[in-house]
Every structure is written in C-alpha cells, then in structure tokens.
C-alpha positions in Angstrom: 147.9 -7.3 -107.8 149.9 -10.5 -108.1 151.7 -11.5 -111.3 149.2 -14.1 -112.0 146.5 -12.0 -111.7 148.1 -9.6 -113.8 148.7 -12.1 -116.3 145.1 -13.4 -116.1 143.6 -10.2 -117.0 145.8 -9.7 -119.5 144.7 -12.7 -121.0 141.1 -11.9 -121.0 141.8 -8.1 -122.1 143.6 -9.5 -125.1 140.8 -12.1 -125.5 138.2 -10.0 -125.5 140.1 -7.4 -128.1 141.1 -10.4 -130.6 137.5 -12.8 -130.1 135.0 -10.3 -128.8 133.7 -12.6 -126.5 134.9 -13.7 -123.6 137.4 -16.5 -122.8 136.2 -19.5 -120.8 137.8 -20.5 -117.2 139.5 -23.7 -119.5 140.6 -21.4 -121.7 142.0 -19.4 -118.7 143.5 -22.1 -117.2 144.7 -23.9 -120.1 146.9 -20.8 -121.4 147.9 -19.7 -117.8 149.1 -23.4 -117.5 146.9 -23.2 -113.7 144.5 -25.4 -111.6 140.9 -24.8 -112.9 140.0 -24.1 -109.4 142.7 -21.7 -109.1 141.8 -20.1 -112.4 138.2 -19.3 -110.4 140.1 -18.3 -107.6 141.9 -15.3 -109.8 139.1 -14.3 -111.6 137.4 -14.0 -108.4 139.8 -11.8 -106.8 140.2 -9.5 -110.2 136.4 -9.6 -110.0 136.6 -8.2 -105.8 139.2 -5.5 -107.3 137.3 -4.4 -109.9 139.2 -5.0 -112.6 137.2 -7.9 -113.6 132.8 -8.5 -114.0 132.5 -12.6 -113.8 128.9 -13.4 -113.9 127.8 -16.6 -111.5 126.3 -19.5 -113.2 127.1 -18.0 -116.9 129.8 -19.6 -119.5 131.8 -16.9 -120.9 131.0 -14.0 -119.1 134.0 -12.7 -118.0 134.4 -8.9 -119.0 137.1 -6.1 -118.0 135.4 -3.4 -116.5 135.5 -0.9 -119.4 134.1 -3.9 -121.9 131.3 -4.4 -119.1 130.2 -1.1 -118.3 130.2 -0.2 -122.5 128.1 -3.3 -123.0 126.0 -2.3 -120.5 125.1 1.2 -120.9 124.5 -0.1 -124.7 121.8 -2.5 -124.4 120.5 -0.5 -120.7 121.0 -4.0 -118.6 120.0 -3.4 -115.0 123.1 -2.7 -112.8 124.0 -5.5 -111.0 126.7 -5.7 -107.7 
C-alpha cells in the first residue's frame, strides 16, 4: 500500500467513525489536497485490495470493509462482487 492510499483510507475510516456516512470523492480530494481523477484512481485500488467497498454510479458510498460487511449483514443486502 502506498502512503497515499494509506492516507486515503485513513481518511474515510475516520470519516465514517466521526459522520457515519461516507465521505465524497471531493471531499477526498479536497483534504488529500489530490486530482479528483486521482482521488478515483485510489479509491479504486483500496477497493481491488479490499480494503475499500466503492459502489459505481452512487454518491457517498465509499465504505471500509468492516463498515460494509456490518451494514450488510444488518439490513441482508444481496452480496455484491
């Protein structure tokens, strides 16, 4: 894991834990002080590591794994890949 993925889901870790929702790719990128394209890049690549569950074509739904998998098995959402 790079440091700015690191730092990414970090980020969206503490996010989550302080809002309880998720933060928005501007929101991302804005802190991060990165590229909104690059900011999609990351989450992308936490997301292929499994660290990360980015939904396509959703705003805020960026989860960490454990937040994901809770929410999940709490409201029985069909498992996705």
């Amino acid at each position: 894991m790079t440091k700015r993925q690191l730092r990414v889901l970090s980020f969206v870790e503490n996010f989550w834990k302080t809002h309880k929702h998720s933060p928005s790719y501007r929101e991302i990128s804005e802190t991060e002080e990165i590229a909104l394209s690059h900011t999609y890049a990351v989450v992308l690549a936490l997301s292929r590591k499994g660290f990360l569950h980015a939904e396509k074509g959703r705003a805020r739904a960026i989860y960490p794994i454990p937040v994901w998998r809770e929410m999940r098995h709490e409201t029985d959402l069909p498992k996705t890949t």
